[in-house]
ChimeraX commands (.cxc) that place a marker at each C-alpha (Angstrom):
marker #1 position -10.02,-4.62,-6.17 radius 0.5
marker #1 position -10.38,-3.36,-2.51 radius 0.5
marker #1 position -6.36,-4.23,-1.79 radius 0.5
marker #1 position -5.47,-0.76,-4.48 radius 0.5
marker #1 position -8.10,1.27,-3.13 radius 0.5
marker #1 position -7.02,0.09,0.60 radius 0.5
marker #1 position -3.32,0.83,0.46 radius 0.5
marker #1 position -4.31,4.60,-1.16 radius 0.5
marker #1 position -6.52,5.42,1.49 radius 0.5
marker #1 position -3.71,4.52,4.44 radius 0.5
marker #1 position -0.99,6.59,1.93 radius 0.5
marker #1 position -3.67,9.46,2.26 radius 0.5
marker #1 position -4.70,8.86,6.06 radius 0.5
marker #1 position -1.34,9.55,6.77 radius 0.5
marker #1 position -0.79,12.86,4.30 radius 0.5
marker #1 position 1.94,10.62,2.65 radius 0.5
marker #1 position 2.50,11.51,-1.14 radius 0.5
marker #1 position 3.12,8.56,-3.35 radius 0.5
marker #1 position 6.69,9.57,-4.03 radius 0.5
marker #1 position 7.62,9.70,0.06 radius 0.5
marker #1 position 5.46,5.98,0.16 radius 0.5
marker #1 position 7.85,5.12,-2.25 radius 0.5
marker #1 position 10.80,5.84,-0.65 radius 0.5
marker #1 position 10.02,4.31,2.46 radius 0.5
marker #1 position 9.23,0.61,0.01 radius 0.5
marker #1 position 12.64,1.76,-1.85 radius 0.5
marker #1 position 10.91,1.73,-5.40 radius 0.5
marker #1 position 10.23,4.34,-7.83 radius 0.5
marker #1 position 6.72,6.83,-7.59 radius 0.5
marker #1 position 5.68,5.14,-10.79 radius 0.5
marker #1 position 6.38,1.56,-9.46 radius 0.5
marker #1 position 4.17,2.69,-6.22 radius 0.5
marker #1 position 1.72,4.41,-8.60 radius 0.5
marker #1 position 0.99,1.21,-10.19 radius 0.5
marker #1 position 0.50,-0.78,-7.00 radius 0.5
marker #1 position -2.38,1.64,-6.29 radius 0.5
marker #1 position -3.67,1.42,-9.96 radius 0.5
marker #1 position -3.52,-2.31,-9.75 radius 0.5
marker #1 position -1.51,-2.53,-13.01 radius 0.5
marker #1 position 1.15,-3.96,-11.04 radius 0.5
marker #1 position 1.33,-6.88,-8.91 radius 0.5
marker #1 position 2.38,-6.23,-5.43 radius 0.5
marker #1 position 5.16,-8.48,-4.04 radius 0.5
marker #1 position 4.49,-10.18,-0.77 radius 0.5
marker #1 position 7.73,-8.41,0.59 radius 0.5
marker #1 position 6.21,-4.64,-0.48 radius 0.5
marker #1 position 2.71,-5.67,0.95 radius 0.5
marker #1 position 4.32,-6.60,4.34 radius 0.5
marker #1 position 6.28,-3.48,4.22 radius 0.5
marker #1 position 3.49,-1.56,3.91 radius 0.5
marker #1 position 1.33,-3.23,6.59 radius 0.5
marker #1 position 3.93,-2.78,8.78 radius 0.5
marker #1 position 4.26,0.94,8.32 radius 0.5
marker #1 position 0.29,1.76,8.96 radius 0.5
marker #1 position 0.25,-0.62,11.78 radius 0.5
marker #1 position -2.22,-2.32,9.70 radius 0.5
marker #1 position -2.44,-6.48,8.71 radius 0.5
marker #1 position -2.10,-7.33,5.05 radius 0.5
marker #1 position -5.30,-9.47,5.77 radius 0.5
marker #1 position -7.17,-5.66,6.12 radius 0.5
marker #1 position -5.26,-4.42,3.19 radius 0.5
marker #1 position -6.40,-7.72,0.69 radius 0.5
marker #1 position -9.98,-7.08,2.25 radius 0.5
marker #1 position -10.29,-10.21,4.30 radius 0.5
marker #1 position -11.32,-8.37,7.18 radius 0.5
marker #1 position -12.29,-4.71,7.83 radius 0.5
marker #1 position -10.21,-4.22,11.37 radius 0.5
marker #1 position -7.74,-1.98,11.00 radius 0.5
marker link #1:1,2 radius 0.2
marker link #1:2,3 radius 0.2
marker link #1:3,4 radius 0.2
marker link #1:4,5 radius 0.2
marker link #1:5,6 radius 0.2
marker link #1:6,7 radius 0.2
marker link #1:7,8 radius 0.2
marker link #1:8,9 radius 0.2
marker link #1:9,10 radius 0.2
marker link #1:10,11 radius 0.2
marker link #1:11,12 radius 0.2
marker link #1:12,13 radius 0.2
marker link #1:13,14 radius 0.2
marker link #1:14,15 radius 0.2
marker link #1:15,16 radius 0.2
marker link #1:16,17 radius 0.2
marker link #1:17,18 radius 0.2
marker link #1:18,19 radius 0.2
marker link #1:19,20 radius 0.2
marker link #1:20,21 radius 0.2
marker link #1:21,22 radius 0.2
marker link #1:22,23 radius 0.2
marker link #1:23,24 radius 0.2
marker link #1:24,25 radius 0.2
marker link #1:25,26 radius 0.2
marker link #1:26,27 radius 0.2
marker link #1:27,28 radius 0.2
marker link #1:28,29 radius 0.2
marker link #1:29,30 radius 0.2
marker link #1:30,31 radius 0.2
marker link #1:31,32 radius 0.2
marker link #1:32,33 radius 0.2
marker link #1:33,34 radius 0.2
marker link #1:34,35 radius 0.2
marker link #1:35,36 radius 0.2
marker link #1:36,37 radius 0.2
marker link #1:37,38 radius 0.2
marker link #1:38,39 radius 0.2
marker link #1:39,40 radius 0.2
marker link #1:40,41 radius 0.2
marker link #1:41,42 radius 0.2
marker link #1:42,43 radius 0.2
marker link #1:43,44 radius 0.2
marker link #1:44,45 radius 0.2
marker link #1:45,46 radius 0.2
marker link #1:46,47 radius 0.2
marker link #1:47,48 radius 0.2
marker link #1:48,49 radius 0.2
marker link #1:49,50 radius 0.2
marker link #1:50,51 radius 0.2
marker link #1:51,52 radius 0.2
marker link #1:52,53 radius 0.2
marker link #1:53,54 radius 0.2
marker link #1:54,55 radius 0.2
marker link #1:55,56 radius 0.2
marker link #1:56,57 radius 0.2
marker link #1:57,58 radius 0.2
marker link #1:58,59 radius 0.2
marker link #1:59,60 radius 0.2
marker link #1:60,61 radius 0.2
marker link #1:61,62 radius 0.2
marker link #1:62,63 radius 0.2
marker link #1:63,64 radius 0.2
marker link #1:64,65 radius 0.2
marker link #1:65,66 radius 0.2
marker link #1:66,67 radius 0.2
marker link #1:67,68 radius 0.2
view
């Protein structure tokens, strides 16, 4: 699904590591791992966070649009 590959490429845009992205959501590396593996549902609280911190909309990170 687009949303996983979406939030990596943002973590990477911004020379983040998964373990600092995961400090800044306040969960484990292998909680954020999973996010970006998709073998973990997201919350709606995480997914904010995260659009938040790129600058970003959560509708460009679950691929209903392509503007950043």
């Amino acid at each position: 699904m687009i949303m996983y590959k979406r939030i990596r490429d943002l973590r990477e845009d911004n020379d983040l590591t998964q373990k600092q992205m995961a400090e800044i959501l306040h969960c484990s590396q292998q909680v954020y791992s999973n996010y970006e593996l998709g073998q973990r549902d997201i919350p709606t609280a995480i997914l904010i966070a995260i659009a938040k911190y790129h600058k970003t909309t959560v509708d460009y990170i679950l691929g209903l649009t392509d503007k950043k």
